[in-house]
C-alpha positions as CSV (number, residue, x, y, z in Angstrom):
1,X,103.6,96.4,108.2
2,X,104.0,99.8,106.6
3,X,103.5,101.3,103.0
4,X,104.3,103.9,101.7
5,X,102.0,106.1,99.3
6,X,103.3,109.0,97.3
7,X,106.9,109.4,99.6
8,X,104.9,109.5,103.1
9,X,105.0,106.0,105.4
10,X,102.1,104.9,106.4
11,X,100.9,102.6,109.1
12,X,97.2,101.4,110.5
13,X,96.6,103.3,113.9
14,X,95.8,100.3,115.2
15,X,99.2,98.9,114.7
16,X,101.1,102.2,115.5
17,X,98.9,102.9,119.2
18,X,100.8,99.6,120.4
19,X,104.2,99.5,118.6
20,X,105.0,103.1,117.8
21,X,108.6,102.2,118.7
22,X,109.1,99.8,116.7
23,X,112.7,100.3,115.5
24,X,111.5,99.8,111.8
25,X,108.0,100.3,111.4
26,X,107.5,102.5,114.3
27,X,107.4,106.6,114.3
28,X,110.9,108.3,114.2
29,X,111.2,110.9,116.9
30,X,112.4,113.5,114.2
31,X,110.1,116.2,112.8
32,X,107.9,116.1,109.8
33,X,104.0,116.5,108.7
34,X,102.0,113.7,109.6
35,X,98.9,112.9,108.1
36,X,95.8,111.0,109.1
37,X,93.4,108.9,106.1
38,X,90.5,106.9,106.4
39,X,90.9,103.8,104.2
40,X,89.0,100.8,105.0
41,X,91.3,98.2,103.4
42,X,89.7,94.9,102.2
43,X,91.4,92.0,100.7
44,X,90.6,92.2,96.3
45,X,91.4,88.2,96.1
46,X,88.8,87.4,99.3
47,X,86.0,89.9,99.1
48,X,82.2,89.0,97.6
49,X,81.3,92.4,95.4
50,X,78.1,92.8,96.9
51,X,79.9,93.2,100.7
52,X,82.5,95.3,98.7
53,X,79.8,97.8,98.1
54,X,78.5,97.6,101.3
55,X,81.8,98.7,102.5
56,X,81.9,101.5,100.2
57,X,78.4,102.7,101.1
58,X,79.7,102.4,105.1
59,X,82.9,104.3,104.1
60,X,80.7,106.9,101.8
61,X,78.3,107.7,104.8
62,X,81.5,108.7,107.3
63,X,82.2,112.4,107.6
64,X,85.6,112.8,108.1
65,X,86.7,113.3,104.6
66,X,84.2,115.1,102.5
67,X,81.5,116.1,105.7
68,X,78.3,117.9,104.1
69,X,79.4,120.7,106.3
70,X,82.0,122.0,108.7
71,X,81.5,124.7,111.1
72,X,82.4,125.5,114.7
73,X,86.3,124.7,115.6
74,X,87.1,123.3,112.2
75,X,89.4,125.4,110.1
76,X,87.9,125.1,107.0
77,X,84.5,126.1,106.6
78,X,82.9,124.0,103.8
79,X,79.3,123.1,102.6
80,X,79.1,120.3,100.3
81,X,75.4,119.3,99.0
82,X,74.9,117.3,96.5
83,X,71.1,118.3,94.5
84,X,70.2,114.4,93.6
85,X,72.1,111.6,95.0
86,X,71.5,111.2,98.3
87,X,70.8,107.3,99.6
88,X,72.8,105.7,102.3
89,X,73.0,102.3,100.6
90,X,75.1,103.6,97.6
91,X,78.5,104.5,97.8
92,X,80.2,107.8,96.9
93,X,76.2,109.1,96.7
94,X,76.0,107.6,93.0
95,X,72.3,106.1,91.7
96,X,70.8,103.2,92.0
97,X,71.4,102.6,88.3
98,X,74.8,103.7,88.8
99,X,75.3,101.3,91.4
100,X,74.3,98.4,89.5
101,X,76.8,99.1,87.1
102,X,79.4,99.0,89.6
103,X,78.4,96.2,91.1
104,X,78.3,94.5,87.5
105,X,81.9,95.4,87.0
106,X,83.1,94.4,90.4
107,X,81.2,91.2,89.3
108,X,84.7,90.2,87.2
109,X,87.0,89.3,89.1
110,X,89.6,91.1,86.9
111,X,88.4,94.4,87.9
112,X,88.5,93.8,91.5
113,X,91.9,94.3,92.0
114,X,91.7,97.8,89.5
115,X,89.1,99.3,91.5
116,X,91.2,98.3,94.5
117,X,94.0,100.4,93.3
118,X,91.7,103.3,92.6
119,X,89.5,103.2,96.0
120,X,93.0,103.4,97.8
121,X,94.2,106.6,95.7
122,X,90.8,108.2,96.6
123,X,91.4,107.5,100.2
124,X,95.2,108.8,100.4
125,X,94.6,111.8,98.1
126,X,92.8,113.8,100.8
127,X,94.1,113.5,104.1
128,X,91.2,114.0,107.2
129,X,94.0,115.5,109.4
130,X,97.4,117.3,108.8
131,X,99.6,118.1,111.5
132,X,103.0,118.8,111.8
133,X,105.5,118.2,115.2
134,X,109.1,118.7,115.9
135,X,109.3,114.9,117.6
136,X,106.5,113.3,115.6
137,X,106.5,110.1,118.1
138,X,105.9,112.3,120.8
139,X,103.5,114.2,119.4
140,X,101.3,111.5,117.5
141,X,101.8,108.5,120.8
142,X,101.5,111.1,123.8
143,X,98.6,113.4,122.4
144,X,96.9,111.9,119.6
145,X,96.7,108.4,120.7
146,X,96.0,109.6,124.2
147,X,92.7,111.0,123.1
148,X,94.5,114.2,124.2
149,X,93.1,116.3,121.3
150,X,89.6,115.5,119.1
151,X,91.1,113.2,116.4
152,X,90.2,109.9,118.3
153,X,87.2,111.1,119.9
154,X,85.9,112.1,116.5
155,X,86.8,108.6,114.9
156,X,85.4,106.8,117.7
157,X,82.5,108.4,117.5
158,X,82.0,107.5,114.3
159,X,82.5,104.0,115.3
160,X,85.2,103.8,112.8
161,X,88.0,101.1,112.8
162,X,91.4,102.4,114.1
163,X,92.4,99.4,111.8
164,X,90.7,101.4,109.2
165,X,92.8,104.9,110.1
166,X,96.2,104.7,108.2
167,X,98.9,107.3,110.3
168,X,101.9,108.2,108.0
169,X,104.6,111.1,108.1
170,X,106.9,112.7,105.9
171,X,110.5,113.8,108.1
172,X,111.1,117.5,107.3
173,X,114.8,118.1,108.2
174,X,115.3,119.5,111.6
175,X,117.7,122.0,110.4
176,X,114.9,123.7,108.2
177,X,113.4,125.0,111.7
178,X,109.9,124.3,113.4
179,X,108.7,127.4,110.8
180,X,109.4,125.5,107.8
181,X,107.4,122.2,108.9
182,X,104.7,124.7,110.1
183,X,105.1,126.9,106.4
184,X,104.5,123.1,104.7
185,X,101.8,122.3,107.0
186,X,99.9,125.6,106.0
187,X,100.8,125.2,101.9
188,X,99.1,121.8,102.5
189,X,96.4,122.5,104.8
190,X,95.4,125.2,102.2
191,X,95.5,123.2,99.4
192,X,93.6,120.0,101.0
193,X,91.7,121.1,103.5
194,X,91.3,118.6,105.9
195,X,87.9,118.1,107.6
196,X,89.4,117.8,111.4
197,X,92.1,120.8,111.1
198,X,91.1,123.6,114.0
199,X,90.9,126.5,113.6
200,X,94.0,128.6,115.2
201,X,93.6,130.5,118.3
């Protein structure tokens, strides 16, 4: 049931909310940085193009990765407008004309499985969340998945998929110290940005 996607394991939430100890594909009650991605995974052999790009346009009007602005509890403060591209029914934000020409390329089935690979790199590239947990099982089944901070609120209220929320970690080693998962969490917080990260007390 897992992947895994530049060293990190990932898992659907959906799977992980009901099987999280799962000896093998389960979370490891070590610590590490976990990370939280919205990819809505389709199958590249099954899929009509024209749903395909529905699916992109659905993904592209969500605001967990790439919001059009953050403020309040959020960490990162960020305002993202775009000047020209702005209709719901196209995905990423591109043009009409723009979107014709991906729909003409998704038309071959040759690309399909291309574009597959590249949706899914856009997806993992940018976390939504970073956290990081001395036991990562008991920090991602007890308080996550028990709505017990805003992660699943937020996604619910997005009406997103938990099969469409992918959960994966990276073990830091214990003897490193809780500072050196929180120092990496920072470095890579900084550098990302997530769009659900609060804002320390």
């Amino acid at each position: 049931m897992s992947m895994v996607f530049n060293g990190i394991v990932y898992n659907k939430l959906s799977y992980l909310e009901q099987f999280y100890k799962d000896p093998f594909d389960g979370i490891p009650e070590e610590s590490g940085i976990y990370f939280w991605v919205y990819w809505p995974e389709y199958d590249p052999q099954m899929i009509n193009p024209n749903d395909l790009i529905d699916k992109l346009a659905e993904f592209s009007c969500k605001s967990l990765q790439s919001p059009e602005e953050i403020l309040g509890r959020y960490k990162f403060k960020v305002k993202v407008e775009e000047q020209r591209f702005g209709k719901k029914s196209n995905p990423f934000g591109i043009s009409d004309k723009q979107k014709i020409k991906l729909l003409k390329y998704l038309m071959d089935p040759l690309n399909v499985n291309p574009f597959f690979d590249f949706f899914k790199e856009i997806c993992f590239a940018r976390p939504f969340y970073i956290g990081k947990a001395i036991n990562l099982r008991n920090r991602l089944a007890n308080q996550h998945f028990n709505s017990k901070t805003r992660i699943i609120p937020e996604i619910d209220a997005q009406n997103i998929l938990h099969s469409e929320i992918w959960v994966g970690y990276k073990k830091i080693p214990s003897h490193g110290g809780d500072e050196i998962s929180t120092l990496m969490e920072e470095i890579l917080s900084r550098n990302i940005k997530p769009g659900l990260t609060i804002k320390p007390n």
